[in-house]
C-alpha positions as CSV (number, residue, x, y, z in Angstrom):
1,X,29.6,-2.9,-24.9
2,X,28.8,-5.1,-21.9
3,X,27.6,-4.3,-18.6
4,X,25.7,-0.9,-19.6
5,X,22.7,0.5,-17.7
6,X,19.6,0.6,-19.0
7,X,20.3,4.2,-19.7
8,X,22.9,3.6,-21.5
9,X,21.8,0.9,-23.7
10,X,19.0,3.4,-24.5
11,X,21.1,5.8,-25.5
12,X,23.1,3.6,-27.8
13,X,19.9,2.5,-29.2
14,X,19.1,6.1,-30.4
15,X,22.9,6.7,-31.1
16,X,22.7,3.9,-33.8
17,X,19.6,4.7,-35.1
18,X,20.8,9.0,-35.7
19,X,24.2,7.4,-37.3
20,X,22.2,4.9,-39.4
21,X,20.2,7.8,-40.7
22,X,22.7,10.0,-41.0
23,X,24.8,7.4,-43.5
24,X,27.4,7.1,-41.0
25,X,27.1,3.0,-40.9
26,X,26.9,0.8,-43.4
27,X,23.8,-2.1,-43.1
28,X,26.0,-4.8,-42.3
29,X,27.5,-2.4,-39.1
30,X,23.7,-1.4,-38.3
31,X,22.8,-4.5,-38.0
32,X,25.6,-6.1,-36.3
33,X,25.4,-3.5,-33.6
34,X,22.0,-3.4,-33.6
35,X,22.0,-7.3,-32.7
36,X,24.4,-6.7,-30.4
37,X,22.6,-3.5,-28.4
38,X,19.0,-6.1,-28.5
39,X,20.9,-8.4,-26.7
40,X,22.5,-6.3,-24.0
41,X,18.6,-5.1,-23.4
42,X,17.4,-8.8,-23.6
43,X,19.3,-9.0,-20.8
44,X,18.6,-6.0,-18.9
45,X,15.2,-6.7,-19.2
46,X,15.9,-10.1,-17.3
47,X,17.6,-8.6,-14.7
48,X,14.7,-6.2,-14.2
49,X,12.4,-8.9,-13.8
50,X,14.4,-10.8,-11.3
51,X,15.0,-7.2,-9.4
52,X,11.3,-6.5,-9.4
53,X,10.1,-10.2,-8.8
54,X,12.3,-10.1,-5.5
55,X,11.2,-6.9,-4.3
56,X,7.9,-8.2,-4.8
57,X,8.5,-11.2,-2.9
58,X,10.0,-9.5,0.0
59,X,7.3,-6.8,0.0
60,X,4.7,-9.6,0.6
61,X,6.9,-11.4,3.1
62,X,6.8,-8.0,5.1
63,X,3.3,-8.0,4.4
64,X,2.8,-11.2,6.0
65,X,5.0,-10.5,9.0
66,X,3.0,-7.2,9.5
67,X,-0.2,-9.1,9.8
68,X,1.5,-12.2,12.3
69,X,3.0,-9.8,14.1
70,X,-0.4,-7.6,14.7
71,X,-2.1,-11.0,15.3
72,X,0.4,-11.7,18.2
73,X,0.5,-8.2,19.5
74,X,-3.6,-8.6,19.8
75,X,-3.4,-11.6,21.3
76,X,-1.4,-10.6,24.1
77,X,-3.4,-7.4,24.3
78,X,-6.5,-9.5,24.9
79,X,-4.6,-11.9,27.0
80,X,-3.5,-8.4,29.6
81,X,-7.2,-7.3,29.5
82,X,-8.4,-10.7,31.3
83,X,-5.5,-10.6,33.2
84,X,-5.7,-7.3,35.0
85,X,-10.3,-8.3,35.0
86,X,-9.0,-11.0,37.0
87,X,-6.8,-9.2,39.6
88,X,-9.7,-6.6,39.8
89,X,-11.7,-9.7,40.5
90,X,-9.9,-11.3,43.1
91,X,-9.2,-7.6,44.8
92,X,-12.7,-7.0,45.0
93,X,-13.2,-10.2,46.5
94,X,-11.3,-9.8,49.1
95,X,-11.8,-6.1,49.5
96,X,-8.5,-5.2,48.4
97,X,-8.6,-1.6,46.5
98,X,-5.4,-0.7,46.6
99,X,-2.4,-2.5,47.0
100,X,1.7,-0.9,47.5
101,X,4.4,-3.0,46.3
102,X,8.1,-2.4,45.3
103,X,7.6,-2.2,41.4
104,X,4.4,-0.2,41.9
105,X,0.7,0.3,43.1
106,X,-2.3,-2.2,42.2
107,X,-5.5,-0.2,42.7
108,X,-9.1,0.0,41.7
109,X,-10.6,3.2,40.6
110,X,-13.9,4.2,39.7
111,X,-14.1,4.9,35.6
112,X,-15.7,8.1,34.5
113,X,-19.3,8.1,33.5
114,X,-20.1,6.8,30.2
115,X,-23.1,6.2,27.8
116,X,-24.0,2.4,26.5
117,X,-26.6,2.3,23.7
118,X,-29.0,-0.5,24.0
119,X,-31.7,0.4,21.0
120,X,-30.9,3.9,18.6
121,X,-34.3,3.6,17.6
122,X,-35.7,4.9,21.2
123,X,-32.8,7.7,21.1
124,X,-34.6,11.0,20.5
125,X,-33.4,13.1,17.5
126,X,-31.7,15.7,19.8
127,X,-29.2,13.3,20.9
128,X,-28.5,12.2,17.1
129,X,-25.7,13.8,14.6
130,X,-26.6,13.3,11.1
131,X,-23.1,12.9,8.9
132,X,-23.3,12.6,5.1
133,X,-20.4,11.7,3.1
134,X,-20.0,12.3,-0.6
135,X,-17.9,10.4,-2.7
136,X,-17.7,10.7,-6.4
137,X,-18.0,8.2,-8.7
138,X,-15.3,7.9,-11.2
139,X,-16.0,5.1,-12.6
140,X,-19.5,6.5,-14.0
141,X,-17.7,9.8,-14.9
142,X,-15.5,7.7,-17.0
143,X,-18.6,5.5,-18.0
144,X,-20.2,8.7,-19.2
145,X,-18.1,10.3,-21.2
146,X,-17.2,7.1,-23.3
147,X,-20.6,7.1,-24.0
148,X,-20.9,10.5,-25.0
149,X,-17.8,11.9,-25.2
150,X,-18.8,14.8,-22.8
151,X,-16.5,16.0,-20.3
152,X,-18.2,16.8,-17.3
153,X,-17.4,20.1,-15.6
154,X,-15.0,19.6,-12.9
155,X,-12.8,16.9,-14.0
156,X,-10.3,16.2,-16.2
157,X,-10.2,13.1,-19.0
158,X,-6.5,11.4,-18.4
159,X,-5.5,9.4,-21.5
160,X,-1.6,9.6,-21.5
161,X,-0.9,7.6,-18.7
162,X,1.6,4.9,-19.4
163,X,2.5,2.1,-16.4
164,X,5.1,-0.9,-16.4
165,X,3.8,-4.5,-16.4
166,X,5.8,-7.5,-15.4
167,X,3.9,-11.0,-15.8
C-alpha cells in the first residue's frame, strides 16, 4: 500500500470503513489497516505541505522579481525622458530642428495643443463631468443579516463554502 495518491488513499479509507461495516474484517484487520492507511495520509499530507509551501515561495520570488524588474524598467524609462529633454535642449540651442543620420532622423516637432489645469475650482461647470460610482457593501449586507437574519433582496447568503489552510 505505499506510494498511493491522495485519491487513492481516500478511497481506501472509505473502502475499509464499507468492509468494516459490512463484517467483512475483523477489529484486529480494521485496525491494522486502518493504522496503516493514517500513516500513508500522514504522509501525504506532508508532502502537500512541502508542495504548497514551495509554490508559495516561488510565487513570492516571482513577485519580487516582478516589482525589481518594473523598478528598473522605470528607471531607465525616466532616465530616456531626460535624455532625449537634453538633446531637445542642446538642438534648440544651437538651432538644430532636425538632424539626418544613418540609424535615423533627430527632429523637433511641435506637440498638439493640450489643456493644464492650474485651480478646478475656477473651471466653470460646463467644462466639468460629474462620475458616480457605486459599490456595494458586503460586508454590511453580511453585518445585517447576522443581526437580523434577513436576507436582503438581491443577494444571496453563502454558508457552504469550504477552503484549505496550510499554517
Amino acid at each position: 500500500m505505499s506510494n498511493l495518491s491522495l485519491y487513492n488513499i481516500t478511497n481506501k479509507f472509505v473502502e475499509l470503513m464499507d468492509k468494516a461495516q459490512d463484517g467483512e474484517l475483523t477489529e484486529n484487520e480494521y485496525n491494522q489497516l486502518g493504522e496503516e492507511l493514517a500513516i500513508q495520509l500522514q504522509q501525504k499530507g506532508s508532502n502537500i505541505i512541502g508542495y504548497t509551501k514551495n509554490i508559495e515561495l516561488t510565487i513570492n520570488a516571482m513577485k519580487e522579481e516582478e516589482k525589481r524588474i518594473a523598478e528598473n524598467r522605470k528607471s531607465l524609462e525616466s532616465k530616456l525622458d531626460k535624455f532625449k529633454q537634453y538633446v531637445k535642449e542642446n538642438m534648440e540651442r544651437l538651432g538644430i530642428t532636425k538632424m539626418e543620420t544613418e540609424l535615423g532622423t533627430l527632429s523637433i516637432a511641435k506637440n498638439p495643443l493640450s489643456v493644464e489645469i492650474e485651480n478646478e475650482d475656477e473651471i466653470p461647470a460646463e467644462f466639468k463631468q460629474e462620475i458616480v460610482t457605486i459599490k456595494i457593501d458586503k460586508t454590511a449586507i453580511k453585518n445585517h443579516f447576522k443581526e437580523t437574519g434577513e436576507v436582503v433582496s438581491g443577494v444571496q447568503i453563502v454558508d457552504d463554502k469550504t477552503s484549505l489552510r496550510i499554517k
